[in-house]
DSSP file (Angstrom, degrees, kcal/mol; ACC not computed):
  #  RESIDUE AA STRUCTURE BP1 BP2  ACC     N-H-->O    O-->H-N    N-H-->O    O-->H-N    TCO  KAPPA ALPHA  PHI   PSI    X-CA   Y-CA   Z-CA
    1    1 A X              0   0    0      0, 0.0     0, 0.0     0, 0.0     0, 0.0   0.000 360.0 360.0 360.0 132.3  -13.2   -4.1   17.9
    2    2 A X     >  -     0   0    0      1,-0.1     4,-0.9     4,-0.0     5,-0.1   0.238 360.0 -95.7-104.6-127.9  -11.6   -7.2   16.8
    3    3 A X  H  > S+     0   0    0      3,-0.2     4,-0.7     2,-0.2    57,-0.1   0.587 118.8  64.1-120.4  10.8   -9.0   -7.5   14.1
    4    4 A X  H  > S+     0   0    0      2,-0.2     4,-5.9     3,-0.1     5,-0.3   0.745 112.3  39.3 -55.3 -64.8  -11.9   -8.5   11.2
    5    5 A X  H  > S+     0   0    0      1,-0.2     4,-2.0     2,-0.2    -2,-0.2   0.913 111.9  52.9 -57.8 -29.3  -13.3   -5.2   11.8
    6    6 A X  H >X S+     0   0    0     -4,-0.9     4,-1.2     2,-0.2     3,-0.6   0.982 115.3  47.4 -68.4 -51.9   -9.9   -3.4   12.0
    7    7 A X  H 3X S+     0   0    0     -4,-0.7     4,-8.2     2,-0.3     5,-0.3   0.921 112.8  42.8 -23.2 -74.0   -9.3   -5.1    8.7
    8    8 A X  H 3X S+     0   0    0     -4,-5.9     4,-1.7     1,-0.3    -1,-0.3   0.816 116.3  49.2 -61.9 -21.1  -12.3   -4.3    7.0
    9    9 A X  H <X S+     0   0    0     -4,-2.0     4,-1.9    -3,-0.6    -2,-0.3   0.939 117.2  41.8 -95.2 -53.2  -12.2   -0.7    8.3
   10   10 A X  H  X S+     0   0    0     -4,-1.2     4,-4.4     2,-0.2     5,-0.4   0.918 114.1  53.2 -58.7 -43.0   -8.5   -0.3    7.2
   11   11 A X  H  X S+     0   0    0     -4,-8.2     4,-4.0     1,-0.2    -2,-0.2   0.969 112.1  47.9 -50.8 -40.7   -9.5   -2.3    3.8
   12   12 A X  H  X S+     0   0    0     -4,-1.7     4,-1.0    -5,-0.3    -2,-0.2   0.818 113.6  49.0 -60.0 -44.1  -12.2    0.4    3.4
   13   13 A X  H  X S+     0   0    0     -4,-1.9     4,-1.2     2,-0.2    -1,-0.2   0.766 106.7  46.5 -33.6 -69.5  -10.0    2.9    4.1
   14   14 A X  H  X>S+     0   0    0     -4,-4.4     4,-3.5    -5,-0.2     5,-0.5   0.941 110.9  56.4 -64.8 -43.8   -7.2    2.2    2.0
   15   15 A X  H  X5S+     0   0    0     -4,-4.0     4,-1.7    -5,-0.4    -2,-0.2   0.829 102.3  57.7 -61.2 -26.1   -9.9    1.6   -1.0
   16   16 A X  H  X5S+     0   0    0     -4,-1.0     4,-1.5     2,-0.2    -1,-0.2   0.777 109.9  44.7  46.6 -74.8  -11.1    5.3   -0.2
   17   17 A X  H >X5S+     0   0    0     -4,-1.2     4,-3.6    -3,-0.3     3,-0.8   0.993 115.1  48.5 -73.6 -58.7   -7.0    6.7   -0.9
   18   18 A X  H 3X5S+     0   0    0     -4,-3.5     4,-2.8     2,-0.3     5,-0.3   0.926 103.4  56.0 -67.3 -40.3   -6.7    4.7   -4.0
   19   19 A X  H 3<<S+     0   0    0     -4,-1.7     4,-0.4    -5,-0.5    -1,-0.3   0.936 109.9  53.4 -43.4 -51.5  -10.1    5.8   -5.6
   20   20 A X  H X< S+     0   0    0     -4,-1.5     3,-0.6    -3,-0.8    -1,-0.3   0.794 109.5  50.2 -65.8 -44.1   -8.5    9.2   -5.1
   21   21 A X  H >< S+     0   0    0     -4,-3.6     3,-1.1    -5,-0.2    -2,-0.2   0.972  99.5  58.1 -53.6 -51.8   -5.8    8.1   -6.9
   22   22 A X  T 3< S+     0   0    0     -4,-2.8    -2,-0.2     1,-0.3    -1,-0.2   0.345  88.6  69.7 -94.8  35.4   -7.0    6.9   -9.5
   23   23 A X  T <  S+     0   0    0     -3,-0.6    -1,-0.3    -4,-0.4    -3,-0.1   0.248 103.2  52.0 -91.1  11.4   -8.7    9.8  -10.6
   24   24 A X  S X  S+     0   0    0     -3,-1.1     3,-3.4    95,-0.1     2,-1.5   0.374  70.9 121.1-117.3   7.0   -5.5   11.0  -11.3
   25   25 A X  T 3  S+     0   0    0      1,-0.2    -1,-0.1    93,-0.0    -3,-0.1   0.309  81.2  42.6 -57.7  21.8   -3.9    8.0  -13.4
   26   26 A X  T 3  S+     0   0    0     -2,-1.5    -1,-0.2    -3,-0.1    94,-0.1   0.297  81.3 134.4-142.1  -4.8   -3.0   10.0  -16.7
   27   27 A X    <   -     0   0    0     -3,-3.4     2,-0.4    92,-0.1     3,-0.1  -0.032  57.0-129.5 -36.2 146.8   -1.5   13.3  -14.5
   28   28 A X     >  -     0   0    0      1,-0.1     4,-1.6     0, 0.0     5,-0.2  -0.768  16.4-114.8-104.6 175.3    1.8   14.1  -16.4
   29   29 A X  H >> S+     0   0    0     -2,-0.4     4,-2.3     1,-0.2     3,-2.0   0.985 109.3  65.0 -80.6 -54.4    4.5   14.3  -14.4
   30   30 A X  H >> S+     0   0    0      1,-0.2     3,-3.2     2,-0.2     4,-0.6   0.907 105.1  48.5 -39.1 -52.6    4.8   18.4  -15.5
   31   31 A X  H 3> S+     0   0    0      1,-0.3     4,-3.6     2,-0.2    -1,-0.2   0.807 105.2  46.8 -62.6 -24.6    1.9   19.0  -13.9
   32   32 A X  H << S+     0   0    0     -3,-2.0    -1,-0.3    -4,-1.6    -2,-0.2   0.773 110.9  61.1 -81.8 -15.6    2.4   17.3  -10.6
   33   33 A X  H << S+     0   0    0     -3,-3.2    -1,-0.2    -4,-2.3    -2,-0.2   0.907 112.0  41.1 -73.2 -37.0    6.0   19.5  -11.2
   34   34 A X  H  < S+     0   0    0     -4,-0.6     2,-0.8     1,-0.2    -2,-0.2   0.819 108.4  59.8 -49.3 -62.5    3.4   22.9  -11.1
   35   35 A X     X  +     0   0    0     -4,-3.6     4,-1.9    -5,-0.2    -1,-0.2  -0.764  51.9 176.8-133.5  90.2    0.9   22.2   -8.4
   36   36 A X  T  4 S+     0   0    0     -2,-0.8    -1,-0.2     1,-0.2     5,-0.1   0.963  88.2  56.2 -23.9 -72.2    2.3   21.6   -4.9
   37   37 A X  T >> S+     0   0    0      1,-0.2     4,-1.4     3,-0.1     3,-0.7   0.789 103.8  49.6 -61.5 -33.5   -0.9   21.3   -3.8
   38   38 A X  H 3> S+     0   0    0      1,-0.3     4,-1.9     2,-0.2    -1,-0.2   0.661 111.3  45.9 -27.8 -47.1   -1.8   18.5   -6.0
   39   39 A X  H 3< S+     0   0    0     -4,-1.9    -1,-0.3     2,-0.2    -2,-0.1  -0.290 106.0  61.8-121.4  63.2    1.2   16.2   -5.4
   40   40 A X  H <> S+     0   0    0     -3,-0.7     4,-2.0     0, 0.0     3,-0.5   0.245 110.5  44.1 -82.2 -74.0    0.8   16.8   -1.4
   41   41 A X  H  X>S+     0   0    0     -4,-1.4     4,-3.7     1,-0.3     5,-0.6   0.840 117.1  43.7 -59.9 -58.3   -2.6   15.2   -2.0
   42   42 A X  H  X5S+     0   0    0     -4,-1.9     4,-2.4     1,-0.2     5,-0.4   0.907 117.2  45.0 -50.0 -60.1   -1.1   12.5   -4.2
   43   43 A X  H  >5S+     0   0    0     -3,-0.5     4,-2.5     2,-0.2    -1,-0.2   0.833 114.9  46.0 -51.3 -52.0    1.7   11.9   -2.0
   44   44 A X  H  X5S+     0   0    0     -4,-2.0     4,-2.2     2,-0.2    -2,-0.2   0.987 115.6  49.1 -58.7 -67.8   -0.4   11.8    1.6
   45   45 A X  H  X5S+     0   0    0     -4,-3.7     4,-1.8     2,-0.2    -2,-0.2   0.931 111.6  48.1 -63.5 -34.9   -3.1    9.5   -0.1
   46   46 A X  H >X<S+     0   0    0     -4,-2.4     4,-1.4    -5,-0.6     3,-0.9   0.976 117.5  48.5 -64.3 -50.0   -0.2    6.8   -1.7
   47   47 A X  H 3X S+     0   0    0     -4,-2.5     4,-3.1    -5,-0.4    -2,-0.2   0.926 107.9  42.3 -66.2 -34.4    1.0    6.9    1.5
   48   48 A X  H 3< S+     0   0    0     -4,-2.2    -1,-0.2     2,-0.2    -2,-0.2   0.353 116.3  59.7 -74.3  -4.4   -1.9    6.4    3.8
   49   49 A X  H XX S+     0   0    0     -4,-1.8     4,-1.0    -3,-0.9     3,-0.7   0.980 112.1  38.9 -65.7 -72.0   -2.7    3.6    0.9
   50   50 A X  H 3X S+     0   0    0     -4,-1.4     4,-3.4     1,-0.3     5,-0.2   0.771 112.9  48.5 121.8 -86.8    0.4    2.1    1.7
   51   51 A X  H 3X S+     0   0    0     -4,-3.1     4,-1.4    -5,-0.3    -1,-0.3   0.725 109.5  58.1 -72.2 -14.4    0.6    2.3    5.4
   52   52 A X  H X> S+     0   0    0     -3,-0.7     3,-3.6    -5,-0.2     4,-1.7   0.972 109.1  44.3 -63.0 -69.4   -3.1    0.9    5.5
   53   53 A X  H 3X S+     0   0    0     -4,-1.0     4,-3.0     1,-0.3     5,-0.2   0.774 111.6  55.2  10.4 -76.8   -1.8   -2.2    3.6
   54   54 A X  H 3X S+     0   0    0     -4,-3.4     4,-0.6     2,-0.2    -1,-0.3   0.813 109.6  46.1 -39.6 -42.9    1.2   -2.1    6.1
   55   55 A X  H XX S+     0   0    0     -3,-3.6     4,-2.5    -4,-1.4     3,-0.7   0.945 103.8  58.5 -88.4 -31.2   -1.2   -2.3    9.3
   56   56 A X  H >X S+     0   0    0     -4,-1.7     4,-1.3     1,-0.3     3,-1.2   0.977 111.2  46.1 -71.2 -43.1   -3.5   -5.0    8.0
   57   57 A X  H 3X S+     0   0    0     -4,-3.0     4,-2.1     1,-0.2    -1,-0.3   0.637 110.0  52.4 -54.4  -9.2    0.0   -7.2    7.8
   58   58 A X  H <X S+     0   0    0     -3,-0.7     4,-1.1    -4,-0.6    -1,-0.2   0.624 109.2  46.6 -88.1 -35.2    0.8   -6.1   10.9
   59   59 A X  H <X S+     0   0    0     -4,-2.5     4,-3.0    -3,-1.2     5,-0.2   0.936 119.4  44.0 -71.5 -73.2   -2.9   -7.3   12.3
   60   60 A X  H  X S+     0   0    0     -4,-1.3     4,-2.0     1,-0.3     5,-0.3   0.805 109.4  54.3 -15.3 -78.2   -2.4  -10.7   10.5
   61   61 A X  H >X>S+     0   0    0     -4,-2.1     4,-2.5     1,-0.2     3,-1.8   0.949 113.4  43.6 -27.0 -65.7    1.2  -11.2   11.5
   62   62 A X  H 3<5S+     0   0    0     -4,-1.1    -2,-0.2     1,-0.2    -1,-0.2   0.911 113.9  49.4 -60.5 -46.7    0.2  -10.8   15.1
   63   63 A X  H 3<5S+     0   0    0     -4,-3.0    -1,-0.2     1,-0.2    -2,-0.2   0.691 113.7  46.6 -51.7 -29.0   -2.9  -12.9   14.8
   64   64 A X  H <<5S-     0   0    0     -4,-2.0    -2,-0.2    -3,-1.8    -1,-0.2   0.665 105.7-128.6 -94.2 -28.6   -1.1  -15.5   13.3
   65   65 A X  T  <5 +     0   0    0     -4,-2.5     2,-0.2    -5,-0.3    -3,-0.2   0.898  50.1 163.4  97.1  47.9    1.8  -15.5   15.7
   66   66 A X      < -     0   0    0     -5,-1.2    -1,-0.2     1,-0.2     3,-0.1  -0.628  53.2 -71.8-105.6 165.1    4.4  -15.2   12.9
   67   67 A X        -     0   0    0     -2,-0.2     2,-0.7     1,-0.1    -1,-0.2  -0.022  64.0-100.2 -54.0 144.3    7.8  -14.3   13.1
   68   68 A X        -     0   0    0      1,-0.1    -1,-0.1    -3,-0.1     7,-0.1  -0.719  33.4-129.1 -71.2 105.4    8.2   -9.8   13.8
   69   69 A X        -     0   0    0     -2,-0.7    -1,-0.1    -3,-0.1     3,-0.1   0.208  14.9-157.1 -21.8 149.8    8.9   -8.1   10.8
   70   70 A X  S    S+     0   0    0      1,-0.0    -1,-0.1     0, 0.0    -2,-0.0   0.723  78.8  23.9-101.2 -75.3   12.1   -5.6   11.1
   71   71 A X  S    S-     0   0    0      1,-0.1    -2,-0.1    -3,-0.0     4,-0.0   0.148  84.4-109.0 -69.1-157.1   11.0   -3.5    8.3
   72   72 A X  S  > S+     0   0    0      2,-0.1     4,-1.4     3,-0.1     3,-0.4   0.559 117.1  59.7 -96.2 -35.2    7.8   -2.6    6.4
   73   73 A X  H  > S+     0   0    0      1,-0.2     4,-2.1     2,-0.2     5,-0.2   0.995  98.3  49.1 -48.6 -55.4    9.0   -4.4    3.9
   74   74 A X  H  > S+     0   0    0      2,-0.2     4,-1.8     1,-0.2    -1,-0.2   0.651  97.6  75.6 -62.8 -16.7    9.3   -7.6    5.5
   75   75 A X  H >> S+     0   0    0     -3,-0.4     4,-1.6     2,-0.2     3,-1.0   0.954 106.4  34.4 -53.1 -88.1    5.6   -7.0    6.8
   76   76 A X  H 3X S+     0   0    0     -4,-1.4     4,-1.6     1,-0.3    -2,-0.2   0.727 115.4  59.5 -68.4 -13.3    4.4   -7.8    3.1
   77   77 A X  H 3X S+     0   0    0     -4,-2.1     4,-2.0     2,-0.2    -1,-0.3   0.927 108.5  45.5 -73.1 -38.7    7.4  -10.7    2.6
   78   78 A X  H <X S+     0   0    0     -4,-1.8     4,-1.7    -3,-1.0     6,-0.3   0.906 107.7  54.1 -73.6 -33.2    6.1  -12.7    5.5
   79   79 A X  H ><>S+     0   0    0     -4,-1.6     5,-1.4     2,-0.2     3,-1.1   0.968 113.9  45.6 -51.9 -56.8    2.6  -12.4    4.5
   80   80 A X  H 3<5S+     0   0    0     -4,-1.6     7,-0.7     1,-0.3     3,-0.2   0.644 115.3  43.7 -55.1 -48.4    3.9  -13.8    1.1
   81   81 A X  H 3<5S+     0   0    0     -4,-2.0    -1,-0.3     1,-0.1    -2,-0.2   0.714 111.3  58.9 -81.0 -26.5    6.1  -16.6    2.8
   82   82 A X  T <<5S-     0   0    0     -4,-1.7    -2,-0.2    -3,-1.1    -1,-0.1   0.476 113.0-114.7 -80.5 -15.2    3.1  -17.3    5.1
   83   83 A X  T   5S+     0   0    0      2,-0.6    -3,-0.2    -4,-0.4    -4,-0.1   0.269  92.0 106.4  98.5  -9.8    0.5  -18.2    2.3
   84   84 A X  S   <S+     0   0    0     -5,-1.4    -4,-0.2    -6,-0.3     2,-0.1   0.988  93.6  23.3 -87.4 -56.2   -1.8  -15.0    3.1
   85   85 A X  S    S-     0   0    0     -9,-0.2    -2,-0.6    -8,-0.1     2,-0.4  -0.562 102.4 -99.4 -85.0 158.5   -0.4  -13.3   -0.2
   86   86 A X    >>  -     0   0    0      1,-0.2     4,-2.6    -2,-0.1     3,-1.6  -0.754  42.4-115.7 -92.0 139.7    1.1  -15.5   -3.3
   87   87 A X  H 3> S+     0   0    0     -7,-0.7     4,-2.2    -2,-0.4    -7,-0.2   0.807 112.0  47.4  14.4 -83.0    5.0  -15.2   -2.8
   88   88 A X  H 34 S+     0   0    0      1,-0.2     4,-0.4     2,-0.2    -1,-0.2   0.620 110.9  57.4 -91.9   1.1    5.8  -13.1   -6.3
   89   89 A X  H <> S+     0   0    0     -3,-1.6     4,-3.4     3,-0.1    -1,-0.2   0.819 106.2  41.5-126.9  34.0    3.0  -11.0   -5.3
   90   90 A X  H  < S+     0   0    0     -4,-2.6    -2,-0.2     2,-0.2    -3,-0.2   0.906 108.8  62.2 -63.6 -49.7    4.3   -9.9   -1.9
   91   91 A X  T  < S+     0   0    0     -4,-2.2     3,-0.3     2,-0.2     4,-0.2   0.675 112.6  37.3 -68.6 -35.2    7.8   -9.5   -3.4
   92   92 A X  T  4 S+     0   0    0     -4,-0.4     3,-0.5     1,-0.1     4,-0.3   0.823 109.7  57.0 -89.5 -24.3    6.4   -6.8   -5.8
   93   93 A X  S  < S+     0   0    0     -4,-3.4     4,-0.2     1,-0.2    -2,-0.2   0.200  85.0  77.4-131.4  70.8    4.5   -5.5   -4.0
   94   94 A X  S  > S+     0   0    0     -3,-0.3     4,-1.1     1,-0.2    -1,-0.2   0.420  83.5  77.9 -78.0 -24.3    7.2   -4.6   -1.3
   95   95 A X  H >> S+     0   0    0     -3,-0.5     3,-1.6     1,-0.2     4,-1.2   0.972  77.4  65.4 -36.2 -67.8    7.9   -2.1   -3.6
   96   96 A X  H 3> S+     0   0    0      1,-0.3     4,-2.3    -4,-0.3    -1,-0.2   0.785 107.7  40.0 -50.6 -49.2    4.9   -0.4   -2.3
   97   97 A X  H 3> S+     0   0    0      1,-0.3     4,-1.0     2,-0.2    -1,-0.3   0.927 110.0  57.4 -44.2 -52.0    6.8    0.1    1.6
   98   98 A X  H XX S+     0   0    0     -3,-1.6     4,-1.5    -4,-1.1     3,-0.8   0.835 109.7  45.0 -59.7 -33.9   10.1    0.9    0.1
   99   99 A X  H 3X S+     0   0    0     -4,-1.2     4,-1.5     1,-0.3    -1,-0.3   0.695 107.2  58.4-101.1 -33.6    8.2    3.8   -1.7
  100  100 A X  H 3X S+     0   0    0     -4,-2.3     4,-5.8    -5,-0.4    -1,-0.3   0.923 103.3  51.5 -71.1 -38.1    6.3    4.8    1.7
  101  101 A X  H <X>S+     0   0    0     -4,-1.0     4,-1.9    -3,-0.8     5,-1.5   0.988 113.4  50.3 -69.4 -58.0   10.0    5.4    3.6
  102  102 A X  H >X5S+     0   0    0     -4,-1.5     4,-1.4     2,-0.2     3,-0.6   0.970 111.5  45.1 -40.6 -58.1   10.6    7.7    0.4
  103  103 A X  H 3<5S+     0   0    0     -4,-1.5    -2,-0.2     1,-0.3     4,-0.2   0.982 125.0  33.2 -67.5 -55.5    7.2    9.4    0.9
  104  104 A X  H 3<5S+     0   0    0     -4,-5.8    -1,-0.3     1,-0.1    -2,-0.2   0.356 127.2  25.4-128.9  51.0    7.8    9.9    4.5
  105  105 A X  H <<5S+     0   0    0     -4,-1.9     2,-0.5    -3,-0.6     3,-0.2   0.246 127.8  37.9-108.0 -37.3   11.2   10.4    5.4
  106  106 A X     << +     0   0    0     -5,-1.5    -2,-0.1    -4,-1.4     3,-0.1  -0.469  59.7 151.8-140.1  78.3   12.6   11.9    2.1
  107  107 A X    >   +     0   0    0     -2,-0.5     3,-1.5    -4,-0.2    -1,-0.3   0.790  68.8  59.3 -66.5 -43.9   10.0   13.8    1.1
  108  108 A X  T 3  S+     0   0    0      1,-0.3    -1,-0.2    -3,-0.2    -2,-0.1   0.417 107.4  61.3 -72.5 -20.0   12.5   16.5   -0.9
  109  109 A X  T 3   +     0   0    0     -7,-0.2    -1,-0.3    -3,-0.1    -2,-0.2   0.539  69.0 136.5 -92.6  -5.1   13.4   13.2   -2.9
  110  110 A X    <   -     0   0    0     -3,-1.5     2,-2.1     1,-0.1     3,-0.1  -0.027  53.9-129.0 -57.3  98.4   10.4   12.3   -4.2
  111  111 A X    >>  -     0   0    0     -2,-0.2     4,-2.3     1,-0.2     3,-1.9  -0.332  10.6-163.6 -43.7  85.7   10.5   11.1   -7.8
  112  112 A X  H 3> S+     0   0    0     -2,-2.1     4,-0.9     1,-0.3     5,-0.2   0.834  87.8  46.1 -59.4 -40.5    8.2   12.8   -9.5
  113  113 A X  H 3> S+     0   0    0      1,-0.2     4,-0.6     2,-0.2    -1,-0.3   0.653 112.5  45.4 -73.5 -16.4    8.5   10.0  -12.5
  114  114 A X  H <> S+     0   0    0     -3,-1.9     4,-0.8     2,-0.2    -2,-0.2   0.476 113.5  55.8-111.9  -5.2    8.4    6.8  -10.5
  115  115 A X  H  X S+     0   0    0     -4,-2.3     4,-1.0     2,-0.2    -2,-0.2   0.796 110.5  46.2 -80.9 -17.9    5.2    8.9   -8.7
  116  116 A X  H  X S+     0   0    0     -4,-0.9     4,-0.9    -5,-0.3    -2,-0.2   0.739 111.5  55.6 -95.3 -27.7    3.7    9.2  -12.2
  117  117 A X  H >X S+     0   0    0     -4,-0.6     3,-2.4     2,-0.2     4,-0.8   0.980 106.0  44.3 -66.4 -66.9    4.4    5.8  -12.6
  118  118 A X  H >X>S+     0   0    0     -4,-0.8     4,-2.0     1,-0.3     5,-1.5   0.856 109.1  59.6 -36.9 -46.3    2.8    4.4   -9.9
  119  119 A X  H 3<5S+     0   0    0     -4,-1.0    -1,-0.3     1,-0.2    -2,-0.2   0.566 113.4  32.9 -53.6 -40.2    0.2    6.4  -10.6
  120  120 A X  H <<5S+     0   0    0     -3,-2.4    -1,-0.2    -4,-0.9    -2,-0.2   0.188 131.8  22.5-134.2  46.4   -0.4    5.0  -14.0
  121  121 A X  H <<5S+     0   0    0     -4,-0.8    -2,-0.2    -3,-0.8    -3,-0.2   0.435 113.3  51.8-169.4  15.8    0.7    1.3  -13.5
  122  122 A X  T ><5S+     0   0    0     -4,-2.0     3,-1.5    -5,-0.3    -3,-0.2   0.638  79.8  81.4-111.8 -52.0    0.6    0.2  -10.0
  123  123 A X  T >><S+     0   0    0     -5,-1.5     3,-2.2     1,-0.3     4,-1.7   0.515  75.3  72.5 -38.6 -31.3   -2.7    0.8   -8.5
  124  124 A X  H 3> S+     0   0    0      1,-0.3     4,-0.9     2,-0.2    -1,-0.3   0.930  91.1  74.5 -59.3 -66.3   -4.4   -2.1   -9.9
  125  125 A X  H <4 S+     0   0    0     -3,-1.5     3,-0.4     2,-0.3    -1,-0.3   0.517  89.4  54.6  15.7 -66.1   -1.8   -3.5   -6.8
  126  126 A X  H X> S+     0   0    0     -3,-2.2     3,-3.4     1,-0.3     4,-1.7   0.990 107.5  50.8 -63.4 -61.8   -4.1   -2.2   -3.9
  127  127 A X  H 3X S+     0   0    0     -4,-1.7     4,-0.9     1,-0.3    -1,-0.3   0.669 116.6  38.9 -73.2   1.9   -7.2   -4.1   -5.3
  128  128 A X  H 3< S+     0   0    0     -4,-0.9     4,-0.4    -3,-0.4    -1,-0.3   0.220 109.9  55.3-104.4  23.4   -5.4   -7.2   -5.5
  129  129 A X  H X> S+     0   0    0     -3,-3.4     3,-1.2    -5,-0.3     4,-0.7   0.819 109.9  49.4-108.0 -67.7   -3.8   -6.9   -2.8
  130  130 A X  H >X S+     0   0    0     -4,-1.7     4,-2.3     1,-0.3     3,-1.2   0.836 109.5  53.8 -41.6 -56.7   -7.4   -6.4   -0.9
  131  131 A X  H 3X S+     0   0    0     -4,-0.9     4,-2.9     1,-0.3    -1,-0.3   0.795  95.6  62.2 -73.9 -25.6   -8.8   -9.2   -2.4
  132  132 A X  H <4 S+     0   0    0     -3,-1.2    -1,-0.3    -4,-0.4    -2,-0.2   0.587 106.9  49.3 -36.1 -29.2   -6.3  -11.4   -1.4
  133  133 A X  H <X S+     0   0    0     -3,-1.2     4,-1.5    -4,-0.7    -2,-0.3   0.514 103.8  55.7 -64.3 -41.0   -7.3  -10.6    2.1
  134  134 A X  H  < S+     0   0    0     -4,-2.3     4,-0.3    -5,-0.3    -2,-0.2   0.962 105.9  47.0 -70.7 -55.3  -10.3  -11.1    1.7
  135  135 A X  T  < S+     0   0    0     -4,-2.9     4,-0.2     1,-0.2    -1,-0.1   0.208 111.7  59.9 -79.0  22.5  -10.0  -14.9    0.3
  136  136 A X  T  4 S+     0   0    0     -3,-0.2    -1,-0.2    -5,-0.1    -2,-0.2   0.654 110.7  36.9 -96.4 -77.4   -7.7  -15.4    3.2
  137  137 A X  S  < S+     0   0    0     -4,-1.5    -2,-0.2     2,-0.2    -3,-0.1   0.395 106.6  56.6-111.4  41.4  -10.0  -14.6    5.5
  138  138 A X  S    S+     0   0    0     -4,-0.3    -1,-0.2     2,-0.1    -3,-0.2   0.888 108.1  58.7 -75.4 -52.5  -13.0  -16.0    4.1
  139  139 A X              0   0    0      1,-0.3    -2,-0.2    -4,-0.2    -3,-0.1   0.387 360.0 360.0 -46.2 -11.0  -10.4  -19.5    4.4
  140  140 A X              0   0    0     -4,-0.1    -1,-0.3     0, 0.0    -3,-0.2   0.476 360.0 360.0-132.0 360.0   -9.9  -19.1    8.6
């Protein structure tokens, strides 16, 4: 499989998590306080949004033979410095990584308000994120 197809299969993927997100964009934050099971789903799909995101910069990087990221952040700044995403939005949404280290290392920490936030003001994020990728590598 070469890294188009890993792409599109990760792209597919990630759109997949988010869909499932946003059928939850108006949750209030009590509820997600209630129902365990509810914000495990939420939590699991933002992240596996996230870390899809994460591996298609990771394909890129490598393909392009650009400098090795340290963090996951720096995954989506070097896309951003490299011309494969615009600059300001790679730098917002870097957010998206820091948020993943939250999700899965200090799961106990989770902000239940900046999850409800995301939730009803970031998503929009993924699909431009996607499509950026896409007119990237329609362009090589």
């Amino acid at each position: 499989m070469d890294d188009r197809e890993k792409i599109a299969r990760k792209l597919r993927n990630m759109q997949k998590y988010v869909e499932f997100l946003k059928s939850y964009r108006s949750i209030p934050t009590e509820r997600l306080e209630e129902d365990y099971e509810l914000r495990s789903a939420i939590e699991r799909n933002l992240q596996l949004a996230i870390e899809s995101s994460l591996d298609i910069g990771e394909y890129l990087i490598a393909a392009r033979g650009l400098r090795k990221p340290e963090t996951y952040r720096e995954v989506l700044e070097i896309l951003g410095e490299a011309g494969i995403l615009p600059e300001e939005f790679a730098a917002r949404f870097s957010e998206a990584a820091k948020f993943r280290t939250i999700l899965v290392h200090m799961y106990a920490e989770v902000d239940l308000e900046m999850l409800c936030e995301i939730l009803h003001s970031n998503l929009l994020d993924f699909d431009e994120f996607a499509r950026y990728i896409v007119r990237y590598l329609e362009q090589v």
